[in-house]
C-alpha positions as CSV (number, residue, x, y, z in Angstrom):
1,X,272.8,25.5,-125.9
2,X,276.5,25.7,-126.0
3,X,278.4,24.6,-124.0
4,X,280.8,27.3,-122.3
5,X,283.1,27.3,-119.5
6,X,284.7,29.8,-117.3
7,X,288.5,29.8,-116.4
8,X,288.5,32.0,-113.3
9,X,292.4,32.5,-112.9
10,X,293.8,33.0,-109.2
11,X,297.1,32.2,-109.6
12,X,298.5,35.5,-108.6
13,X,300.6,36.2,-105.5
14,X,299.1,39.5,-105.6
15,X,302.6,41.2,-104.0
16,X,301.4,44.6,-105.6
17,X,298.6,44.4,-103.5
18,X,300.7,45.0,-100.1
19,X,300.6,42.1,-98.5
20,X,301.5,38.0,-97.4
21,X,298.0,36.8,-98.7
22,X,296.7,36.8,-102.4
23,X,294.2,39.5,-103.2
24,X,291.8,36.7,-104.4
25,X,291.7,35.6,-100.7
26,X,291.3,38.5,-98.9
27,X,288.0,39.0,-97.3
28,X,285.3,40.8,-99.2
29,X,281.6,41.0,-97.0
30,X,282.0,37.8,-95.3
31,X,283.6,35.8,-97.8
32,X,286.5,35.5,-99.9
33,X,287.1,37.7,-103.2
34,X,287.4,34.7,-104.8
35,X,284.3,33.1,-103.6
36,X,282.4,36.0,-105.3
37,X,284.1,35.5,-108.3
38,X,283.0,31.9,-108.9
39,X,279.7,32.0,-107.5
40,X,278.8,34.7,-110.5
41,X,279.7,32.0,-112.6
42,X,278.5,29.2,-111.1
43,X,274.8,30.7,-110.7
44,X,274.7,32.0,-114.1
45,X,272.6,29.6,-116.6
46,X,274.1,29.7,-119.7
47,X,277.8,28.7,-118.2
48,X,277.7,24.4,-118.1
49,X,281.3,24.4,-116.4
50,X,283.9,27.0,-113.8
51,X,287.4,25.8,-113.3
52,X,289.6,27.4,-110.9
53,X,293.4,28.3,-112.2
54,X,295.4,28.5,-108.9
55,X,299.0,28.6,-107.0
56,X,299.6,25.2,-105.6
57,X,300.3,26.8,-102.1
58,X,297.2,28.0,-102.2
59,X,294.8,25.1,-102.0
60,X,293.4,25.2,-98.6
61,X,292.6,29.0,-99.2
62,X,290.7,27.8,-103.1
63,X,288.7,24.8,-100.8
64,X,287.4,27.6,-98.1
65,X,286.5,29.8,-101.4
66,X,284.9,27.3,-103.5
67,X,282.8,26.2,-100.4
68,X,279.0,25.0,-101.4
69,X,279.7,25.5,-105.2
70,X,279.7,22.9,-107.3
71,X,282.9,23.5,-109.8
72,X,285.2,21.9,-111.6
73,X,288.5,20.8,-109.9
74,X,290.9,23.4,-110.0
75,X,294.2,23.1,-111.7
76,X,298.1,24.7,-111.2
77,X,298.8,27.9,-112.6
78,X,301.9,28.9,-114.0
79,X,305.1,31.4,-113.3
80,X,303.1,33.9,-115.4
81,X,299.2,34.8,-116.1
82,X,299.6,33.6,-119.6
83,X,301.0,31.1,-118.7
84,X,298.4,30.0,-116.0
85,X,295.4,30.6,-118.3
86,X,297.3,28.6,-121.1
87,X,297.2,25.5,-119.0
88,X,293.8,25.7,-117.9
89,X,292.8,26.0,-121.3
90,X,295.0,22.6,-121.8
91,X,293.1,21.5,-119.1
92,X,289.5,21.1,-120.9
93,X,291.2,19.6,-123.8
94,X,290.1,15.9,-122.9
95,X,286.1,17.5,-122.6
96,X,286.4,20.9,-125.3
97,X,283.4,23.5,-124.8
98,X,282.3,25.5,-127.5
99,X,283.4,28.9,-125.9
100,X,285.8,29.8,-122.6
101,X,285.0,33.0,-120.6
102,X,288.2,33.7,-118.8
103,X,288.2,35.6,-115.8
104,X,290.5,37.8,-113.0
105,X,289.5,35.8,-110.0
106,X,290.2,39.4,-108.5
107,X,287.2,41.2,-110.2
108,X,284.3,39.9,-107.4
109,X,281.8,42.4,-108.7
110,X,281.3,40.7,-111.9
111,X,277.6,40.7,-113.2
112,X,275.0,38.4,-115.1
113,X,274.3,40.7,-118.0
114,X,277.8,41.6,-118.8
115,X,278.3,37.5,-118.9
116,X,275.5,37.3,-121.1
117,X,277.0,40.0,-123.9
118,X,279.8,38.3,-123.9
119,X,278.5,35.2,-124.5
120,X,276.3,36.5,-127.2
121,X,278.4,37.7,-128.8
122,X,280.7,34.8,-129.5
123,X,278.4,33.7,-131.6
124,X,279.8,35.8,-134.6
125,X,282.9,36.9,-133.5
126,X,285.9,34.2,-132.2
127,X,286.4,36.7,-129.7
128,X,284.8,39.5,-127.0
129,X,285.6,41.2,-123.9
130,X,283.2,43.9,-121.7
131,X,285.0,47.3,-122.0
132,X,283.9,50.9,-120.6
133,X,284.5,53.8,-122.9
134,X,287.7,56.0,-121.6
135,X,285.9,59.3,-119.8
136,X,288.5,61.3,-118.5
137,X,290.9,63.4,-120.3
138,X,294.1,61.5,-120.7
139,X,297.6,63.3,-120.0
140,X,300.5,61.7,-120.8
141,X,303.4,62.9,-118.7
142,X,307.4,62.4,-117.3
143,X,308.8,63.4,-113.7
144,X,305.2,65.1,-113.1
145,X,304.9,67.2,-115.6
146,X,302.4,67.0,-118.2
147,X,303.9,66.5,-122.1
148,X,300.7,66.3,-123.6
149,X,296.8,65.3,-124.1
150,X,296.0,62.4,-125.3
151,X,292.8,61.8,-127.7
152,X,290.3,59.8,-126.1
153,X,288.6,58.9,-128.9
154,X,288.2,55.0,-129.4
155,X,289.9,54.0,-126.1
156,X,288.4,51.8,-123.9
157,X,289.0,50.2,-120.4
158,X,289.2,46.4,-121.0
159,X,287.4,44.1,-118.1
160,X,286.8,40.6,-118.3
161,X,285.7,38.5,-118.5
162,X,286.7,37.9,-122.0
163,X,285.3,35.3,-124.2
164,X,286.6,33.2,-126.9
165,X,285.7,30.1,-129.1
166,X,287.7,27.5,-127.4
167,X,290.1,26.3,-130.1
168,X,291.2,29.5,-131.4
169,X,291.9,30.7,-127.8
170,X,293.8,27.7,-127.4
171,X,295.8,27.5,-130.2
172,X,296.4,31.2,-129.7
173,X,298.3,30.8,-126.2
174,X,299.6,27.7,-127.6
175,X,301.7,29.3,-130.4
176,X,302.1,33.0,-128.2
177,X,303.7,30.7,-125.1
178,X,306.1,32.7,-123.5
179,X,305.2,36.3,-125.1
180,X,304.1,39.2,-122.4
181,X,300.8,40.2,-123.7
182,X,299.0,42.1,-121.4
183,X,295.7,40.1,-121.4
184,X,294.2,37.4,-123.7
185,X,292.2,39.3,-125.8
186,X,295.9,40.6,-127.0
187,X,296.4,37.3,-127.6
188,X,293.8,36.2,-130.1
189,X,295.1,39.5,-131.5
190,X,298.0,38.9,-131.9
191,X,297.0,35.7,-133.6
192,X,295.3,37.1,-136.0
193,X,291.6,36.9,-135.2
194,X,289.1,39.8,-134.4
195,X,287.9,40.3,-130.6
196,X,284.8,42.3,-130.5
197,X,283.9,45.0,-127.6
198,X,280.5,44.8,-125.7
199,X,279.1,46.8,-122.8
200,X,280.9,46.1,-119.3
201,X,280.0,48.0,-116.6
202,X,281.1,50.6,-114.1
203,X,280.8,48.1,-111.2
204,X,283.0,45.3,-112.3
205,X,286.2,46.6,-111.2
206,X,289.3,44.6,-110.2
207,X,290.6,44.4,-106.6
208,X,294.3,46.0,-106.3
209,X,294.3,47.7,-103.2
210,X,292.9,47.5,-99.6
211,X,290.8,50.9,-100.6
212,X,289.4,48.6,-103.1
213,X,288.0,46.0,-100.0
214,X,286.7,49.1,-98.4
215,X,284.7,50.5,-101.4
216,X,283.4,47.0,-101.9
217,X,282.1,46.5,-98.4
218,X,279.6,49.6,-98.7
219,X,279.3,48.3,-102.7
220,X,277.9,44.9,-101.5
221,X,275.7,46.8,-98.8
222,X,277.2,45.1,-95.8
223,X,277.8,47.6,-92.9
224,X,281.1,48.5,-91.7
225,X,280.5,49.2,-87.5
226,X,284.1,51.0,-86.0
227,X,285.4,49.0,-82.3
228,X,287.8,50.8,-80.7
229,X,289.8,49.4,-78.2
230,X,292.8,50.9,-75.6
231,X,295.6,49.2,-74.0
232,X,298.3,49.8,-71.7
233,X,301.5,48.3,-70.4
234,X,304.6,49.0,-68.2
235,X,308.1,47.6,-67.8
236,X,310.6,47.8,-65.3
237,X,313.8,48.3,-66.2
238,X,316.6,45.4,-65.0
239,X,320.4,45.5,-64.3
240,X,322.4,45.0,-67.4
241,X,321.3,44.4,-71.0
242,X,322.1,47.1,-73.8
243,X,318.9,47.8,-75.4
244,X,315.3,47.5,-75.6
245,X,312.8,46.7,-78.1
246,X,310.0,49.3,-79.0
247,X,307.5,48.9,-81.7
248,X,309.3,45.5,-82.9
249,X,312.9,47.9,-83.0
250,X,316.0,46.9,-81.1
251,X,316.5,50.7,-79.2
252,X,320.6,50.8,-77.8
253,X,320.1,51.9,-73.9
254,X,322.0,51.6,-70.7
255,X,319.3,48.6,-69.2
256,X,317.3,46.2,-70.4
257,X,313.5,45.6,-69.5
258,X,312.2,43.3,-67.3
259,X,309.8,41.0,-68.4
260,X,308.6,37.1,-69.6
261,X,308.9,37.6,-73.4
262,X,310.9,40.3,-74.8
263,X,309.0,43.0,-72.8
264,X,308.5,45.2,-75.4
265,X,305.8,47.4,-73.9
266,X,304.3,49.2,-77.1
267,X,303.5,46.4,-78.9
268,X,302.1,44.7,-75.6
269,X,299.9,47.6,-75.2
270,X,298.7,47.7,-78.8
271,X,298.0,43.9,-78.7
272,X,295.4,44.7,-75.9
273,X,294.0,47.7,-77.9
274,X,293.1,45.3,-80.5
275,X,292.5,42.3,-78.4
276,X,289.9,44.8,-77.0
277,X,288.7,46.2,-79.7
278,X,286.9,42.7,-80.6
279,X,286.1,41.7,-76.9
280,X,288.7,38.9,-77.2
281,X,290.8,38.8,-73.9
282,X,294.0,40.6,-72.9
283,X,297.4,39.5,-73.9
284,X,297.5,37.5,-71.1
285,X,294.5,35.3,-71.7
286,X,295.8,34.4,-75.4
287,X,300.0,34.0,-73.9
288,X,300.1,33.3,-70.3
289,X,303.2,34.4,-68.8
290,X,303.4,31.1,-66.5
291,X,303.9,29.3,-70.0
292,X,307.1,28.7,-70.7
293,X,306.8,28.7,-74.3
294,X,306.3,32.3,-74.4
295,X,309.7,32.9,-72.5
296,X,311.9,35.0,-74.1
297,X,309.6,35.2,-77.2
298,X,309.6,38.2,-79.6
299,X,306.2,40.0,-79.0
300,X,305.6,40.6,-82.8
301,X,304.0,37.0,-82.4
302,X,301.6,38.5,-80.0
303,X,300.7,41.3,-81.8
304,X,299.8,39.5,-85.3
305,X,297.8,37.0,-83.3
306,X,296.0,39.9,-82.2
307,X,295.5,40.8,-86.1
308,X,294.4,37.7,-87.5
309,X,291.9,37.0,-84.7
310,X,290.6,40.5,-86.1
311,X,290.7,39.1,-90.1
312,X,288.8,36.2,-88.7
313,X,286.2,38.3,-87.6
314,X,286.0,39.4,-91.2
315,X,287.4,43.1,-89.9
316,X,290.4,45.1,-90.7
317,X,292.5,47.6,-89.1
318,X,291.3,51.2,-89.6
319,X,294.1,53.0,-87.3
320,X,296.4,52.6,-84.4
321,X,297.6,55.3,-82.1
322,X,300.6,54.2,-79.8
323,X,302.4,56.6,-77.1
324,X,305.9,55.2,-75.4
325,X,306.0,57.0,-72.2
326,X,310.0,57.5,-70.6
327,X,312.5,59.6,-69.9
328,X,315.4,57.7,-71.9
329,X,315.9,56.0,-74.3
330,X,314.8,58.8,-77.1
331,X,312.1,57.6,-79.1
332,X,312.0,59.9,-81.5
333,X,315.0,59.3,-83.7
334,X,313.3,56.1,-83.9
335,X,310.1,56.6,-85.0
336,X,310.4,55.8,-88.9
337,X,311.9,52.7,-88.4
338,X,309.0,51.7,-85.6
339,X,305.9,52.5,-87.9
340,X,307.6,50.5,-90.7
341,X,308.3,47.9,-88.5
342,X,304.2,48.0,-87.7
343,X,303.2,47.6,-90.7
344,X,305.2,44.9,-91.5
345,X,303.7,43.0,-88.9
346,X,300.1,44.2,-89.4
347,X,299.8,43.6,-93.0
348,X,298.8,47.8,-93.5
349,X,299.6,51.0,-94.3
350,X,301.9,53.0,-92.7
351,X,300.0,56.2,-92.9
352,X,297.5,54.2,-90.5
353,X,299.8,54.1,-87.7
354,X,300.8,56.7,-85.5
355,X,304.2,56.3,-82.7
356,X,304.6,59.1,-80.1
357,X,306.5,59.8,-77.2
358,X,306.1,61.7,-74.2
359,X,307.9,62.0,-70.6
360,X,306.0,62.9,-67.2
361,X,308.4,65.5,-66.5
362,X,310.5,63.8,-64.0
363,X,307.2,62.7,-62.2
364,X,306.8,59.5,-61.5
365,X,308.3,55.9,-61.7
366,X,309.1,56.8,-65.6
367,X,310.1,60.6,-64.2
368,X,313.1,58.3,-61.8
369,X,313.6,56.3,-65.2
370,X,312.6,52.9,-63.3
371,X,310.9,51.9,-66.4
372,X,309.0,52.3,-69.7
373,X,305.1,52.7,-69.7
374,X,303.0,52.8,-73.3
375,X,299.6,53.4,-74.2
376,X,297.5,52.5,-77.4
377,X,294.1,53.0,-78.9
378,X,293.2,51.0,-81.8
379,X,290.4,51.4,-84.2
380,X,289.0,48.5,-86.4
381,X,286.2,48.1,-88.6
382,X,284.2,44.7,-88.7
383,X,281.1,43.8,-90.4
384,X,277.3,44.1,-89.1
C-alpha cells in the first residue's frame, strides 16, 4: 500500500469568521472543528500518517483538538496558507510518502469515500481534488445590478481535500513560494502538471460563519435544547461624577452611579440572564462585591465570564434582550454605539442583540430619577 499522508492546515486566524478564536477551534457537537477534521483522517485505513499545520499561539487549543488521536506532531504555519502548507510539505521531507492529501482543517464534515477517490485517483494522475458540479445559474454583477449570465458549463466547486504525488506538490510550492494562488491544486497547475476532478460531496462544506456551526449541529444529529434566562439590576445614583456607563458605553450625565465595580446596570443584568440561563449562579456568586479586586472594575469582565462559561458548556448565544429603565440620561441616542459595544464583548452578531429604554412615567424611585434600573432576558442554545 502506499504510503499517504494528510497535511490538515489550521493555521488561520480565521478574522473573516467574526471573531477572537480560530474557526478551527470553535465548538462543533461537543468537540472542536478541528478535532473532526483529523479524526476523519486518522480513522481512515488507507492514510499511514496526519500532520497538523498550525499558528504557534495556538498550541494548547491543537493539544485539546488532537486529544486521543494518534498524529503526527504538528508543525508552524506560515504568514500565508501557501506558505503554511509549503512548510508542512518540507516537513515530511526527512520520511517522504508516496502521496499528500492536504486538507482545510475548517471543513469537519469531510467523508471516507470522498478520501478514498482522491486517493485512487493519484494513482494515474500527479494530482486530484473532490469537486461538486456548479448548479445554480451564475450572475455576474457591479453595485447590485446584474451585467450578465454566466455559462455554467464545466465549472465546479473545488473542496478538499486535494491530493498530490508528494514530490511534484513539493517542488511545486517550492518554486511558486510567495505567489497568491488560490488553493494548491492551482499550484501544481501552475506548475505544469494535470490535477484530475473526482466526486466530492454536498456535505463537506467549509466552516466560515457561526450559521455554518449551527447547520452542523443539526448536520451531526446532536440536539440543540433553548435555556433562557432573565436578570435584573438597579443602581443608585451618587453625588458628583459626569457620566455613567450603559451597555459597556461611557453615557455624559449630571451623577454618577453608585456601586462596587463600575455599576453599569445593563450589563449586570444581562450577566445574570446568562449566568441563569445555564443554572450557574448570579453575578454575585462568580464576583463578590466584598472582594476587593472587583473594586472599580469595568463590568465587560463580568459579562464575558458569563459567555465563556456558556462556550464551555459547548452552547452559544441565540439572543439577548436588554431594557435600561430611567428617566435621564436618554438612552436612545445611544443605542448603536451600545449593541456594537455587545457584540464586541460577546463574540456575536449584532442583529442578535436588542437595547431598549423605557421610563415609569415619573412613578417610582427611577420616576424621582434616584437611579437606573435594567432588565434582560437571554436565550442560549446548548447541546443535549
Amino acid at each position: 500500500m502506499a504510503k499517504c499522508v494528510a497535511l490538515v492546515v489550521a493555521a488561520g486566524r480565521g478574522r473573516r469568521f467574526g471573531s477572537e478564536l480560530p474557526k478551527q477551534y470553535q465548538m462543533l457537537a461537543g468537540k472542536l472543528v478541528l478535532s473532526h477534521s483529523l479524526a476523519a483522517f486518522a480513522s481512515h485505513p488507507e492514510v499511514t500518517g496526519v500532520r497538523a499545520v498550525i499558528h504557534p499561539d495556538d498550541r494548547a487549543l491543537y493539544d485539546q483538538a488532537a486529544e486521543g488521536l494518534a498524529l503526527l506532531d504538528p508543525v508552524p504555519g506560515g504568514a500565508a496558507r501557501q506558505d503554511s502548507v509549503r512548510l508542512g510539505l518540507e516537513s515530511l521531507k526527512s520520511d517522504p510518502p508516496d502521496f499528500v492529501l492536504i486538507h482545510d482543517g475548517a471543513r469537519p464534515f469531510i467523508d471516507a469515500t470522498t478520501i478514498s477517490n482522491v486517493i485512487d485517483a493519484l494513482s494515474v494522475h500527479p494530482g486530484a481534488i473532490p469537486a461538486i458540479p456548479v448548479a445554480d445559474t451564475l450572475k455576474r454583477g457591479d453595485k447590485g445590478l446584474i451585467l450578465g449570465t454566466q455559462d455554467r458549463a464545466n465549472l465546479w466547486r473545488a473542496q478538499t481535500p486535494q491530493g498530490f504525488r508528494y514530490q511534484e506538490i513539493l517542488a511545486a510550492h517550492q518554486a511558486l513560494a510567495g505567489q497568491d494562488l488560490t488553493d494548491d491544486a492551482a499550484v501544481l497547475e501552475t506548475y505544469g502538471l494535470s490535477v484530475a476532478l473526482v466526486q466530492g460531496s454536498e456535505s463537506n462544506v467549509k466552516i466560515t460563519t457561526k450559521q455554518d456551526l449551527e447547520l452542523g449541529e443539526l448536520r451531526l444529529g446532536r440536539t440543540m435544547i433553548p435555556r433562557s434566562g432573565s436578570g435584573f439590576d438597579v443602581h443608585r445614583f451618587k453625588e458628583g461624577g459626569d457620566h455613567v456607563w450603559l451597555c459597556g458605553v461611557k453615557v455624559p450625565h449630571s451623577h454618577g452611579l453608585e456601586g462596587h465595580s463600575d455599576a453599569d446596570v445593563a450589563l449586570h443584568a444581562l450577566t445574570d440572564a446568562l449566568l441563569g440561563a445555564i443554572a450557574a449562579g448570579d453575578i454575585g456568586y462568580h464576583f463578590p462585591p466584598s472582594d476587593p479586586q472587583w473594586k472599580g472594575a469595568s463590568s465587560d469582565r463580568f459579562l464575558a465570564h458569563a459567555a465563556s462559561l456558556v462556550a464551555a458548556r459547548g452552547g452559544r448565544i441565540v439572543n439577548l434582550d436588554v431594557t435600561i429603565i430611567c428617566e435621564r440620561p436618554k438612552v436612545g441616542p445611544h443605542r448603536p454605539a451600545m449593541i456594537k459595544r455587545l457584540a464586541e464583548i460577546l463574540d456575536i452578531e449584532e442583529e442578535r442583540i436588542s437595547v431598549k429604554a423605557t421610563t415609569t412615567e415619573g412613578l417610582g424611585f427611577t420616576g424621582r430619577q434616584e437611579g437606573i434600573a435594567a432588565q434582560a432576558l437571554a436565550m442560549v442554545a446548548l447541546g443535549d
